[in-house]
Structures are given as C-alpha cells and as structure tokens.
N, C-alpha and C positions, 0 to 999 in steps of 0.2 A: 203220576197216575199211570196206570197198566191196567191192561182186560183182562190177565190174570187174578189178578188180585180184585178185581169186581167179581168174574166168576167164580173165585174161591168164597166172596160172601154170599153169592144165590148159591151156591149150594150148602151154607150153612143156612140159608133163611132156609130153604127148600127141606132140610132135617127139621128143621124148630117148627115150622109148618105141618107139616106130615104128622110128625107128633102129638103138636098141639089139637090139631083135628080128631087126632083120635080121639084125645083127652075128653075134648068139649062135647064131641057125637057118638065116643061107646064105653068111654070110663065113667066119667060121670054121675051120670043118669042113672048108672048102678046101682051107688052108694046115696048112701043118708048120714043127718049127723055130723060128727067130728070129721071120721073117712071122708067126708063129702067135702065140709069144707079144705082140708087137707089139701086134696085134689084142685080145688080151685085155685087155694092160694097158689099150688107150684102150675097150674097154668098159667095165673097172672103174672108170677118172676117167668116163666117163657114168651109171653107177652113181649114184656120189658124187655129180654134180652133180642127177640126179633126186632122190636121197634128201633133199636141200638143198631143192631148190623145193617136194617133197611136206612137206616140215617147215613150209615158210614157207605154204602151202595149212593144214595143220594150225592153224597160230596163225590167219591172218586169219577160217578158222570160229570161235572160239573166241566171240569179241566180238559175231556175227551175234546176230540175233532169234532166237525158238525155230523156227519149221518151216524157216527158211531155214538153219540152224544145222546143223538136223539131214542135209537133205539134204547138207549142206558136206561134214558128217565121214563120210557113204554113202559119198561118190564118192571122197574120203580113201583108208578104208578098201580099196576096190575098186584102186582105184589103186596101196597099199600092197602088196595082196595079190599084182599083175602083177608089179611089181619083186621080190618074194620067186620067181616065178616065174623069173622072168629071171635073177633072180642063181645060182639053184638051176641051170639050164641051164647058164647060164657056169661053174659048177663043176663039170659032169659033162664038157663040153668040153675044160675044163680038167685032168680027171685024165682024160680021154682018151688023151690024148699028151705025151707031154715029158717032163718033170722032175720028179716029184709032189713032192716036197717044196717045189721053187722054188715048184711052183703053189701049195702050204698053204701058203708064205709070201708070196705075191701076195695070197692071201684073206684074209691075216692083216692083209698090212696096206690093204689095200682096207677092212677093217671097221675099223683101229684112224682110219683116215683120216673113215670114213665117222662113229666115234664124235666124234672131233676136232672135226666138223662140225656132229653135233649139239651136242657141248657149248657150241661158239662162240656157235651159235645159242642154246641155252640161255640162255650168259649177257649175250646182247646182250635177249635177250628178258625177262631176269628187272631188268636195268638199264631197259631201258622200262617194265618194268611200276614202277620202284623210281622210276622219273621223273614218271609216272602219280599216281602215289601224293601224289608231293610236288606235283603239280600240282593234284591233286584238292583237298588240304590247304588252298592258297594260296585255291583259285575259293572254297573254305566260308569263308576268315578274308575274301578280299572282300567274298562275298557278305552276310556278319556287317556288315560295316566300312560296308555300303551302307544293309542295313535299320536299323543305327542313325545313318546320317545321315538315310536318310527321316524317321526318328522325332523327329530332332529338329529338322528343318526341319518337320515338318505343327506342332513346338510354335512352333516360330518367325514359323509362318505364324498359329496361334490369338491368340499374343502380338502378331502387326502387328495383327491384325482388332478385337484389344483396345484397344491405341490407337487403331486409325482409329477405332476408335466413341467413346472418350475426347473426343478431338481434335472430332470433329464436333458432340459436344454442347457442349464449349467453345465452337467457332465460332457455335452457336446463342446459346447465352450469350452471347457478345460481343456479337452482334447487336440482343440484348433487352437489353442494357445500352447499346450504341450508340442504339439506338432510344430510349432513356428519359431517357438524355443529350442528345440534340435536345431531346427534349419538353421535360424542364426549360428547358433554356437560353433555349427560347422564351419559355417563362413568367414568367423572370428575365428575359428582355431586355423582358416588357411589362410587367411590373411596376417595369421602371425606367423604362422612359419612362412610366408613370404617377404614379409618384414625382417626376420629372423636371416636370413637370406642375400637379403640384399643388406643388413648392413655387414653382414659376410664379405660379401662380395664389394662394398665400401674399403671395410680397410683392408682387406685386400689388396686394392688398387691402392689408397694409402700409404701402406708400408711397402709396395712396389714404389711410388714415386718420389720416396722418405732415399729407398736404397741407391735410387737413382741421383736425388739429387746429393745423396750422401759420396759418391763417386765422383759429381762433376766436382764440388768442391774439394775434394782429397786434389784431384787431377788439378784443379787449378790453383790451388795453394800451397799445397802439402807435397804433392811430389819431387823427388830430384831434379834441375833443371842438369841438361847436358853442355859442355862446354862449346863453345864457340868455335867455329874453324878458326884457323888465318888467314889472315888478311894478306893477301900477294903483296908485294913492293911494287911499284910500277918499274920498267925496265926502263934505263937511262941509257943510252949508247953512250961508249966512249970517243972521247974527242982525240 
C-alpha cells in the first residue's frame, strides 16, 4: 500500500465525478429519445468505472497505519456517498422520459454489472490476500530456517575458538618440547665429546704403561748382562 497510489485513484474518481455530474445535471435533460438514452447508458459505464476505482480506494486504506487509515476510509465514505448521489439523479432522469421499464432495466443491469465488478474485485482481492498468506508462511519457515543456521554457526564458531585454543597450547607445547630437545641434545653432544676425551686420554695412559712395561721387561730379560770382576786370591805370606 502507498498514499500515492490512493491519491492517484481520487483524482481519477474526482475526473469520473466531475464528469458524470455534468452528464446527469446539463447533458441530459437536453436530449430526448435515442440521444438521451445513449447519454445515460455511457453515464451508467462511468458509474461502473467509478464504483471500481472507489472499490480499489477502499482496499488500498485497508493496510494503512491507523490515523492515515482512518482519514482513507472519511474520504472513501464521502466519495461513496456523491456516487449514490449521482446515480440517484441518473435515475430520476431516467424515469423522466422514455421507456420506464427499458430504464428499470438499464438500472438493473448497470447494478448487476456494477455487482460483477465488485465480485471480480472481491476475488482478485481475496486471491491476494490468499497469496499474502502463503507468503507470510514461507518469510516465518525462512526466517525460522535462518535463526537456526545462526544458531549453529555461533556453535560452530565456539567449537573453532575451541580448537584454536586447543591448537595454540599444542604449538606452546611443541615449542617447550623443542626447546628441551636442543637442550638435551647439547648436553649429549658434550658429554660425548667428553667421553670421546677421556678415552683419549685412557689409552693414552695405556700405551704409556704398555711402553713402560715393555722396557722393564727388555731391561730384565733381554738385555746384555756385563761380565763379572775378579775375584782377588786372598794373599798367603810366605814361610
């Protein structure tokens, strides 16, 4: 609904009106006859097409806010009440002169046309409102269909956050485990080069006490012994 398009039909009623007043209060009355009825009949299709846009004025108040609503259906109302005017006139016109029966049956079917019109209207408007309905339906299972995917994308977001903090204290972990893994490995690479070292320094000592006792045995076995002095005679005096 818009107040544009409600003011666009009062000022189409407001032409069809104008008009039709002329019609009913200085065309008319002129004529006799054929001309006369002529003139009637295209009032009563102006009739009809008023009674149609005041119909379609009627629905687009329906939907307004309340004060603007209200005024809607005032000027409605006021509007409805000229066309009862006016048709009232075109009936007095109308059994003025002529044929009174052709005329009760000009008004008969000028109303049965005019009801035709509203029923159309009716049920193009009861199919909107029936389309309405189904559309209202679909916007709530969306709207449904939406706040439970928020619902579970905010868990889907709790459950990443749950991981990333998972994850990040792993990575800490890793780190204090990497970090501890240097440390050792250092401590193993010095404690092998001081392993490395000392059995250096093992045979070392080793093959120093290899060459040592390799001397005392030459010395005590192997070497040339030197000969003996002599042995003095003891001295005998002679007799």
């Amino acid at each position: 609904m818009s107040s544009e398009k409600f003011e666009r039909y009062q000022e189409e009623l407001l032409t069809l009106y104008e008009d039709l007043k002329y019609r009913v209060e200085v065309t008319i009355p002129k004529y006799d006859g054929e001309e006369r009825k002529k003139l009637i009949r295209h009032a009563e299709r102006g009739l009809e097409e008023a009674a149609i846009v005041l119909q379609e004025m009627e629905e687009e108040a329906k939907p307004a806010p309340g004060s603007y609503r209200s005024q809607m259906v005032a000027k409605v109302r006021n509007y409805r009440r000229e066309l009862d005017k006016i048709t009232r006139d075109l009936k007095r016109a109308s059994d003025g002169r002529g044929n009174r029966s052709e005329l009760f049956h000009s008004q008969s079917s000028f109303e049965n046309k005019v009801n035709v019109a509203q029923s159309n209207q009716r049920a193009r408007l009861l199919q909107g409102q029936e389309t309405l309905n189904r559309t209202s339906d679909s916007l709530a299972r969306t709207h449904q269909i939406a706040a439970e995917t928020d619902e579970i994308g905010v868990g889907i977001i709790d459950e990443l956050d749950g991981q990333k903090e998972q994850l990040l204290n792993a990575r800490d972990k890793l780190e204090d485990m990497d970090h501890s893994l240097g440390k050792s490995k250092r401590i193993l690479n010095s404690m092998g080069r001081r392993i490395i070292t000392n059995k250096l320094i093992l045979m070392a000592v080793i093959l120093v006490e290899l060459v040592i006792l390799g001397v005392v045995v030459y010395l005590k076995f192997f070497s040339p012994k030197e000969p003996a002095p002599p042995t003095a005679r003891p001295f005998t005096p002679k007799t």
